[in-house]
N, C-alpha and C positions, 0 to 999 in steps of 0.2 A: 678617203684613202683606201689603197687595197689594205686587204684585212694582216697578208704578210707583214709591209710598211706600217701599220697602225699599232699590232701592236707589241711590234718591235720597241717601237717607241713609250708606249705604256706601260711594256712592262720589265725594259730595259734589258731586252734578251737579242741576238743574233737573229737578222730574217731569216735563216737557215734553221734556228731553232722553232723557231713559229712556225715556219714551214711545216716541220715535223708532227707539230701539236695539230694543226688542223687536217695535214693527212692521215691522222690518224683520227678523224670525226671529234673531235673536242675543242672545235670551236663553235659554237652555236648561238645566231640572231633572231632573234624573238623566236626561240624554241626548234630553228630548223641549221642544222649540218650546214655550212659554209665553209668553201676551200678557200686557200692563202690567196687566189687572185680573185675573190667577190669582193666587193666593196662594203665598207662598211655606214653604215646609214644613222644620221644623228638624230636622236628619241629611242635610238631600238636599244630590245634589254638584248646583254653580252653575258656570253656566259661562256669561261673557259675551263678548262681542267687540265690542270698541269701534270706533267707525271711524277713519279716516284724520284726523289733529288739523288743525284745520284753517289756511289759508293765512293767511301773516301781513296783519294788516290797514295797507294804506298810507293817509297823509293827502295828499288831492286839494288844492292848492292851488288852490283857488277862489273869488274874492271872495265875501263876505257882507255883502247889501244889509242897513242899518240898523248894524252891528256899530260901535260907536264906541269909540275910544282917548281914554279919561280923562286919562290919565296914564302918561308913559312915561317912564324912565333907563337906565342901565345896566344893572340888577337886573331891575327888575318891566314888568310891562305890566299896565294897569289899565282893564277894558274894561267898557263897558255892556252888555249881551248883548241882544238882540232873541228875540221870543218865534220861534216853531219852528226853532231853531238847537241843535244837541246842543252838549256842551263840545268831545269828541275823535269819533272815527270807530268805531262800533262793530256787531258782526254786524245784519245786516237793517237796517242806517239805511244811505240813501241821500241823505237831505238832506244841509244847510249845517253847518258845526264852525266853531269858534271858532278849533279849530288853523290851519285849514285856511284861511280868512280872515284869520288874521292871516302866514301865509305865504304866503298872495296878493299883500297890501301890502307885501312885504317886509320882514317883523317878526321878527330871527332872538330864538328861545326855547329856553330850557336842553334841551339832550339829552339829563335824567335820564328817570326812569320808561321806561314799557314804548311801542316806537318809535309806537302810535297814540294817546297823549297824552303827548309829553312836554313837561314843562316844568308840567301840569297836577295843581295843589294841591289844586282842592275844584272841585266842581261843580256846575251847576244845571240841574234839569230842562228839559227841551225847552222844555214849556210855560208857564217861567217866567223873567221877566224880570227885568235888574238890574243890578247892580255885580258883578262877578269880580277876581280877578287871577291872569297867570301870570307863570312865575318866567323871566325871561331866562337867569340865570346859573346855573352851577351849586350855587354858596354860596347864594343866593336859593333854589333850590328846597329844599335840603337843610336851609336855616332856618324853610321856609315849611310844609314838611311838619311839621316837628318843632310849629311853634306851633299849627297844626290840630290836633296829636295830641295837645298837651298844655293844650287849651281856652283857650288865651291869646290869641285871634283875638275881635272881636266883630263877631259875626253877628246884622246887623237888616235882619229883615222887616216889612212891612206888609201884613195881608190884611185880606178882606173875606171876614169869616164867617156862616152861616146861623142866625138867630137871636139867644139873648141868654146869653153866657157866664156861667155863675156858677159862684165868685165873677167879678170883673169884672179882677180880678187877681189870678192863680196862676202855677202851677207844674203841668206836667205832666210826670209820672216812669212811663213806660209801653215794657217794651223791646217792640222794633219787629223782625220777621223777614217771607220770604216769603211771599205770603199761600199757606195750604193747599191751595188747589183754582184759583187764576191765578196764574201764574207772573211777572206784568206790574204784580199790585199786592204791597202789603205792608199789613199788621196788627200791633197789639195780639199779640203772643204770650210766652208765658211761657217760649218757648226763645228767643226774640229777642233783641238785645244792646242794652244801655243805654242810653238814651234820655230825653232830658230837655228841654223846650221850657219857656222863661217867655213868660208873656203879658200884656197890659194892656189893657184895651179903651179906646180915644181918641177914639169915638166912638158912640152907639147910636143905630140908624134903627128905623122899626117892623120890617122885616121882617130886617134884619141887622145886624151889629157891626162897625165897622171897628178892627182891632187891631196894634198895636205887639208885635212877636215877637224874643226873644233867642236863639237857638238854642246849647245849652251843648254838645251832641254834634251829628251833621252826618250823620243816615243817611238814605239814598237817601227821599225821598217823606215826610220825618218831620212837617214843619208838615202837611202835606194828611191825613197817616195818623192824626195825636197828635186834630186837631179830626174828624175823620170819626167818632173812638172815643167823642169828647163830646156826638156827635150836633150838631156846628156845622161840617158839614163847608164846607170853602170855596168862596165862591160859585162857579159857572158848573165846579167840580169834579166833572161827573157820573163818572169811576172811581171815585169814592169816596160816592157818594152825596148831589151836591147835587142842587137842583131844578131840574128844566131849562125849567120856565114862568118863573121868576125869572130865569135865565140868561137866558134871550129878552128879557124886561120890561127887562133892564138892558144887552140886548147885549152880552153877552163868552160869547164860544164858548170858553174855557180857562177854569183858574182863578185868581179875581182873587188873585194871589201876586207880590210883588215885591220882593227884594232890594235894601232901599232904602241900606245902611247897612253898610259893609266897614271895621274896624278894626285894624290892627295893628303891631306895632314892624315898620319899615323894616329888611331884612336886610342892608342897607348901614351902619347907623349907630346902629341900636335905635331910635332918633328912633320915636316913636307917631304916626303917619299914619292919615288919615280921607278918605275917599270917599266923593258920596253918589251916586245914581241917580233922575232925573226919572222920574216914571209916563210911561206910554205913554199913545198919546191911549186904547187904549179902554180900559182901567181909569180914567184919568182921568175919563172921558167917564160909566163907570158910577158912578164916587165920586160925584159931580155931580148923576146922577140921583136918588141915593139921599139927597142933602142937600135936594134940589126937594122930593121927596116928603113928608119929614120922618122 
């Protein structure tokens, strides 16, 4: 195997990060310098040196324009997310979090998980808007993680996909891992882990389908990933392959993806709670267009 791929896999880090470690001459077989594309050779001694781990990441308490509070109690915070806002604070993002706005307003949230999301259950891409929640307390996160793990949350999406799904309602069962050659997208992979999206189409335009999404697993990119493999990838989604003369035509510079629909027992009282989330204007704005045209 090249030495990127190998030991990626050994030592369970990003080829991009292994990349790193051998451009910088600290990977070395049987005692000689080897870059990320040499192969690596079985009986040779390996020897790597990793760097210095890196510095703990802190949450900037920063307001975040657009970030609204649904619903709040003792337990939860129930927030609408705005599109280029991450959930927590993570290596190379500089932008706005969710943490970190809601600790602007003075929103205090559970001090479980690791200190640059805590209190955070599930999350949603940068570029995708919606309904969330975190856990104020600590019995709330402890009950909140558990019902994300064991699918008794329901997660609904709305997008707007390229083309005409068939059937018009399925099921997509396709495990989903990093993608092989970008480190920033994911696929369809047969070493991937379980993955499972229902779909319904609620609407058909000539040039796309607006669809109702249940999400039974929750892995990173998985609606944008599961429709990209169906070849209906989601509109103005150009990482995955939408069309970006369509994305213009309808105005939306991301993809039209939105978290419309958060269910689940209250970890105060079991009581089954429902939240929903308005579009934004400019997926509004695109639905609209796509209703004008026909």
């Amino acid at each position: 195997m090249r030495v990127d791929a190998g030991l990626a896999k050994l030592l369970g880090l990003s080829r991009t990060a292994v990349a790193a470690i051998a451009d910088a001459d600290d990977v070395l077989i049987d005692g000689r310098v080897v870059g990320k594309s040499d192969r690596l050779t079985a009986g040779a001694m390996l020897e790597i040196t990793l760097p210095a781990p890196p510095q703990p990441i802190t949450v900037q308490a920063i307001p975040v324009e657009g970030l609204v509070v649904i619903h709040e109690d003792d337990d939860i915070i129930v927030v609408d997310k705005p599109v280029g806002v991450a959930v927590h604070p993570s290596p190379g993002w500089t932008g706005p979090t969710v943490v970190g706005g809601l600790a602007a307003a003075g929103h205090r949230i559970a001090t479980s998980g690791a200190a640059e999301r805590q209190g955070v259950v599930h999350r949603l891409d940068v570029g995708t808007t919606g309904v969330m929640v975190v856990a104020k307390s600590e019995s709330a996160y402890s009950a909140l993680k558990h019902a994300f793990k064991e699918r008794t949350v329901d997660k609904v999406y709305h997008a707007i996909v390229q083309g005409h799904p068939d059937p018009i309602k399925g099921t997509i069962d396709a495990p989903i891992d990093r993608h092989p050659k970008h480190d920033y997208k994911f696929a369809v992979m047969n070493s991937g882990k379980p993955s499972i999206t229902h779909y319904e189409v609620i609407e058909a335009f000539r040039a796309a389908s607006f669809v109702e999404v249940h999400l039974e697993t929750g892995r990173t990119h998985q609606i944008r990933v599961h429709f990209s493999a169906l070849h209906h990838p989601c509109v103005g989604d150009l990482t995955y392959g939408a069309d970006p003369t369509l994305a213009k035509r309808l105005g939306v510079t991301r993809q039209w993806l939105h978290a419309r629909q958060l269910g689940f027992h209250h970890p105060a009282d079991g009581q089954w709670v429902t939240f929903t989330s308005e579009y934004p204007q400019d997926l509004a704005s695109a639905l609209e267009k796509l209703r004008e045209e026909g």
